[in-house]
C-alpha positions in Angstrom: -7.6 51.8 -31.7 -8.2 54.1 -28.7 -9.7 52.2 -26.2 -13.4 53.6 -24.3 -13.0 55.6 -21.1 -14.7 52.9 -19.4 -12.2 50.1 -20.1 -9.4 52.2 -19.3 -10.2 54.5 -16.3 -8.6 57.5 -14.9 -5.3 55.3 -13.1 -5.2 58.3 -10.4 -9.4 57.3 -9.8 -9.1 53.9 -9.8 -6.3 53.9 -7.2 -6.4 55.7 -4.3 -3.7 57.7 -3.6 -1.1 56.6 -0.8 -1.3 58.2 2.9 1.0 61.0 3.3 4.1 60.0 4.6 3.5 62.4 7.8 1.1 60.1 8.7 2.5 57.0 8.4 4.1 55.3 11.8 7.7 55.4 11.8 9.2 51.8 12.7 9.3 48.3 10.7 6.5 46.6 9.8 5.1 45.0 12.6 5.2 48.0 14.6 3.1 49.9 12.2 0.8 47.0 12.1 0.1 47.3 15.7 -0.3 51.2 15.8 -2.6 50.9 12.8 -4.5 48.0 15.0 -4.5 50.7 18.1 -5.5 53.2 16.2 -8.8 51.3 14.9 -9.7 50.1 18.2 -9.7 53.4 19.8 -12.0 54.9 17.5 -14.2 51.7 16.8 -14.1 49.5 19.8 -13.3 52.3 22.8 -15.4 55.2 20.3 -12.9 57.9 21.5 -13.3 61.1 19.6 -11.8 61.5 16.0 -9.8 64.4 17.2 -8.7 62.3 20.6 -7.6 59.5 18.1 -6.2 61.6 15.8 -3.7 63.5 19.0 -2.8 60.3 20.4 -1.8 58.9 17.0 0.6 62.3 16.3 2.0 61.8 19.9 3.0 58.1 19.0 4.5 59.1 15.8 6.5 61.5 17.1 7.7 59.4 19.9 9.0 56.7 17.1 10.4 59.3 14.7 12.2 60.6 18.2 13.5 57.0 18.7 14.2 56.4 15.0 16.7 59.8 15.1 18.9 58.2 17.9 18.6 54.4 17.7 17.7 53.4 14.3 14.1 52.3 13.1 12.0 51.0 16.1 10.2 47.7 16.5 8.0 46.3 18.9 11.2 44.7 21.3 12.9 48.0 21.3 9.6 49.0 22.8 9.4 46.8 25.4 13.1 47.2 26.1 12.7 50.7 26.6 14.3 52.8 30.2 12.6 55.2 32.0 15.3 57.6 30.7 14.2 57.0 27.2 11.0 58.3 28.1 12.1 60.9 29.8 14.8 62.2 26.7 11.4 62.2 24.7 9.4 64.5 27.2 12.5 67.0 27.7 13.0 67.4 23.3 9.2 67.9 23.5 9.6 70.4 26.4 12.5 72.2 24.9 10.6 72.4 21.3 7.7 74.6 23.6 5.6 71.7 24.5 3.4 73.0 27.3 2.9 70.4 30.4 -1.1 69.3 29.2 0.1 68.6 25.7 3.1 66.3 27.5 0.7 64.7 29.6 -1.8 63.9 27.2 1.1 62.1 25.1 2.6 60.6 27.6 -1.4 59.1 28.0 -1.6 58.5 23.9 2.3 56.2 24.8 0.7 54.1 27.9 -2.6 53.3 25.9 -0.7 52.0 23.2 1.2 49.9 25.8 -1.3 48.2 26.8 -2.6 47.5 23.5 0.7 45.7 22.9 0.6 44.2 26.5 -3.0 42.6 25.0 -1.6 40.8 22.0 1.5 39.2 23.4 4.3 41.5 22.7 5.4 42.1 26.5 5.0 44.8 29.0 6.8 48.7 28.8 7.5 49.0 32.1 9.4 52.2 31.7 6.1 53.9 30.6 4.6 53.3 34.5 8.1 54.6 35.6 7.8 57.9 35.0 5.6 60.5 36.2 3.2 62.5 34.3 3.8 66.0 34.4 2.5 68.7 36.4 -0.3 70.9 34.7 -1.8 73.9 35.8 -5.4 74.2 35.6 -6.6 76.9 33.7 -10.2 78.8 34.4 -11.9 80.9 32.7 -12.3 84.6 34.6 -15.7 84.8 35.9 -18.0 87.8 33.9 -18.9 90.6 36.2 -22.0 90.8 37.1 -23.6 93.8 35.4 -22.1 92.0 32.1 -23.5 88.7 32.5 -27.3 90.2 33.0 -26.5 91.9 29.8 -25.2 88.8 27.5 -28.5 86.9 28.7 -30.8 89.6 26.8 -31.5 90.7 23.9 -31.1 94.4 24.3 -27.8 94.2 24.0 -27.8 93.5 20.4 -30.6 95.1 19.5 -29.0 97.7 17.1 -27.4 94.3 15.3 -28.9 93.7 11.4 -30.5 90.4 12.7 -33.7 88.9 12.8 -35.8 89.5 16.1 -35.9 85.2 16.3 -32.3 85.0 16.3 -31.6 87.5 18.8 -34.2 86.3 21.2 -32.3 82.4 20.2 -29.1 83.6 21.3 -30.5 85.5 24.9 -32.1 82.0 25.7 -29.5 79.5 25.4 -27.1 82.2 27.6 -29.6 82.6 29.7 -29.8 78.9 30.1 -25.3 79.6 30.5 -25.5 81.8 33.4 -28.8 81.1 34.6 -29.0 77.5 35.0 -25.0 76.9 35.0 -25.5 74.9 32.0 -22.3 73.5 29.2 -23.1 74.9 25.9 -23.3 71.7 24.9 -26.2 70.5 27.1 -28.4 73.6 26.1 -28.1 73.2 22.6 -28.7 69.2 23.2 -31.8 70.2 24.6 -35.2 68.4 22.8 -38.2 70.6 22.4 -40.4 68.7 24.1 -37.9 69.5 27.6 -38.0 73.0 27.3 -38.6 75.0 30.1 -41.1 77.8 30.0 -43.6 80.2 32.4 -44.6 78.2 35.4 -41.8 75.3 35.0 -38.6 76.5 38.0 -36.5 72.7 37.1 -35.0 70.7 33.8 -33.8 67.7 33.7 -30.5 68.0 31.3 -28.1 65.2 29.9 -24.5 65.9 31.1 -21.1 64.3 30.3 -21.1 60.6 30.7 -24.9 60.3 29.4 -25.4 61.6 33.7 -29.1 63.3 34.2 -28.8 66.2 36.5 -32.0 68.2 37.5 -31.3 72.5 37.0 -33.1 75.3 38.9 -34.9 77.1 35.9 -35.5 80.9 37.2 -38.9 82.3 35.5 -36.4 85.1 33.7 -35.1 81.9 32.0 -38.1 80.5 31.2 -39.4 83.5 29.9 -36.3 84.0 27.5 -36.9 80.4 26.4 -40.6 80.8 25.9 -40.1 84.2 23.6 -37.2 82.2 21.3 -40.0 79.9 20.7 -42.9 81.8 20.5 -40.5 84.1 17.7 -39.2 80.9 16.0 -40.6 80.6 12.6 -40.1 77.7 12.1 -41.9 74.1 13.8 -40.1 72.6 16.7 -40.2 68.8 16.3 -41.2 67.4 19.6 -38.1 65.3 19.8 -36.0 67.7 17.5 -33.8 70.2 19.1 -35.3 73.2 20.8 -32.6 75.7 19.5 -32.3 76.3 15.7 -30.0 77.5 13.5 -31.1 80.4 10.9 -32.0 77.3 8.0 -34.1 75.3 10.1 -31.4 73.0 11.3 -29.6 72.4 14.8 -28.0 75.0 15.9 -24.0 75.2 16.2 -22.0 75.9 19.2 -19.8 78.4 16.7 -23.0 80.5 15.7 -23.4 81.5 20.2 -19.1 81.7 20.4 -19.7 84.2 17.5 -22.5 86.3 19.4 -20.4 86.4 22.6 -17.7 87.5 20.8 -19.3 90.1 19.1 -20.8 91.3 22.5 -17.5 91.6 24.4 -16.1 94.6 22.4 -19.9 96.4 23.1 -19.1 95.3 27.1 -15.5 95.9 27.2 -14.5 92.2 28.2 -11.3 90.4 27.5 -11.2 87.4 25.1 -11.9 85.1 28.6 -15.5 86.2 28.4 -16.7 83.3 26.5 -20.2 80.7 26.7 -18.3 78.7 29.1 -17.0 81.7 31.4 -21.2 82.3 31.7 -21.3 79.1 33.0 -18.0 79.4 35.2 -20.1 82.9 36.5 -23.2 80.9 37.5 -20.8 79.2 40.2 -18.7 81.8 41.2 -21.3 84.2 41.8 -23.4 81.5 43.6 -20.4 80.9 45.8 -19.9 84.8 46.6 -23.6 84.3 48.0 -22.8 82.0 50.3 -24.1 78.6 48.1 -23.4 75.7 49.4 -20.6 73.9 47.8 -22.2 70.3 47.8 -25.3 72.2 46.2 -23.0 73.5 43.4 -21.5 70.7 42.8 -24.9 68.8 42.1 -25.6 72.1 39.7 -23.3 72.0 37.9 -23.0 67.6 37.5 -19.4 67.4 38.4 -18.8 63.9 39.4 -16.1 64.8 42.2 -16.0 67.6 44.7 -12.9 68.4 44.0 -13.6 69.9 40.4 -16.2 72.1 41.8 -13.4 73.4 44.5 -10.7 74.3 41.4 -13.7 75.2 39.5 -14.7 77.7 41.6 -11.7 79.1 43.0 -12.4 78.2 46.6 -9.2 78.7 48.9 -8.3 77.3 52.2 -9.6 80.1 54.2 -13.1 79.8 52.6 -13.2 76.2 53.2 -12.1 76.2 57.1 -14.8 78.8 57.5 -17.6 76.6 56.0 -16.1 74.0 58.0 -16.1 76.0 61.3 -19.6 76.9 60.8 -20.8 73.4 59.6 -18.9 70.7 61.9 -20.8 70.0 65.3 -17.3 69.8 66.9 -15.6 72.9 65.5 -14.6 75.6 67.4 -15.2 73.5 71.0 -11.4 72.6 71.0 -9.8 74.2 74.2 -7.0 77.1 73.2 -3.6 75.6 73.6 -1.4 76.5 76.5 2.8 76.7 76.6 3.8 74.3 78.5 5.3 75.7 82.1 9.3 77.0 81.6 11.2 75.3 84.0 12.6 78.1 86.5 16.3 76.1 86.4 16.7 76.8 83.0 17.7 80.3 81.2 14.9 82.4 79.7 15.1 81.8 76.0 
């Protein structure tokens, strides 16, 4: 008698089918436990990023499978038994597979965080972990977009020979108008509510930054008056406390749909694959600075939590900061010349 479908489901429905074996956690069974623990805790209890969980998870499994090739399967007391030069045979095989010095460091982050998750429960402390220096990484900027370019990104002109509609065009002008004219991330112009947009007659916004940090941001009336004609060309309602910029079915618009636009704009302006949204916003500063801004100002502009950013950030060199220095500190420039000291005559000329 054949029995019904419902008394004898599909087995491969009913039970769900195993985690690949790449991502399993090499190492016995109460080291798995513990990296499944850290692993749930970074996403649920610290709320790091799925793709921030997901990288520090790879780096730790590819620090075990490195330790299960040489001394067998790892548990948690090989762990905390570990040298500084096990650590360091780890970061070399990385290096030597191509590993770029921000990818090292960020594993070499993803290995002390679960550390101290073992530290927490009682295993012990991995001392050789705070024994060995991350690695140096140089820090990467986008090129700033010349001038000319930039003015022609932030309008629709540009694109005007484009099969679009007239709406979308005029979207796209306002939020890299917001880019280069209010030094704005991409993400904080397309996190922009309706209700805060600027318009004719408003010269500030107040914007959410990283770290949920409130900055206020110059608004020029060339901004304001992109942003008003997006909205008075948008067809459809802007909900108050909805987003301000829409995507071409209504909804909120993606980040991919403006990386698109600027990529289609840098073959009509000749511009190398730098020239992207956040290069606009890497212009706003640079171009600022070239003006003479003042760097503190910048910094505020921009909502970078340490000066220091905004120095890397905008390329400043020494020279350029001794000379804002000489012309800002009430004691610069009084210092007497130096003098050589008087040769004694008893001695040879040298």
């Amino acid at each position: 008698m054949t029995a019904s479908p419902a008394l004898n489901p599909d087995p491969s429905a009913a039970v769900p089918a195993p985690a690949a074996p790449s991502l399993a956690f090499p190492g016995d069974a109460g080291l798995r436990q513990a990296a499944l623990a850290w692993q749930d805790e970074l996403a649920r209890e610290r709320r790091l990023s799925a793709n921030t969980v997901e990288a520090y998870a790879r780096d730790l499994r590819q620090f075990l499978a490195h330790r299960a090739a040489r001394m067998g399967t790892p548990d948690l007391a090989s762990l905390v038994a570990l040298k500084p030069r096990d650590v360091r045979a780890f970061m070399a095989a990385r290096r030597a597979e191509g590993v770029g010095g921000r990818s090292l460091m960020r594993a070499l982050a993803g290995l002390r965080s679960f550390a101290r998750h073992i530290e927490r429960e009682g295993h012990g402390t991995v001392a050789a972990l705070g024994a060995v220096r991350s690695p140096k990484v140089e820090r990467r900027l986008p090129r700033p977009i010349p001038i000319p370019a930039a003015r022609a990104m932030t309008g629709p002109e540009l694109r005007a020979g484009e099969d679009r509609e007239p709406w979308i065009l005029a979207r796209d002008a306002a939020v890299l108008a917001l880019l280069y004219g209010s030094g704005l991330r991409i993400s904080e112009a397309l996190g922009l509510r309706a209700k805060d947009a600027p318009g004719r007659g408003i010269d500030t916004l107040t914007v959410l930054g990283k770290g949920a940090k409130t900055r206020m941001v110059p608004v020029l009336p060339v901004v304001g008056a992109a942003v008003t004609a997006y909205r008075e060309a948008c067809p459809y309602a802007l909900a108050p406390d909805g987003p301000l910029f829409l995507g071409a079915r209504g909804g909120a618009l993606s980040p991919r749909i403006i990386q698109y636009a600027v990529a289609a704009m840098r073959g009509a302006l000749g511009l190398p694959p730098s020239a992207t949204p956040h290069a606009l916003r890497h212009s706003f500063a640079t171009h600022l600075l070239a003006r003479q801004g003042e760097l503190r100002a910048i910094q505020e502009l921009l909502g970078h939590a340490s000066l220091s950013t905004t120095q890397l950030y905008t390329r400043i060199d020494a020279a350029r900061l001794m000379e804002a220095f000489d012309a800002a500190h009430p004691r610069a420039g009084t210092a007497p010349a130096r003098r050589p000291a008087p040769r004694d005559p008893a001695q040879p000329p040298p």
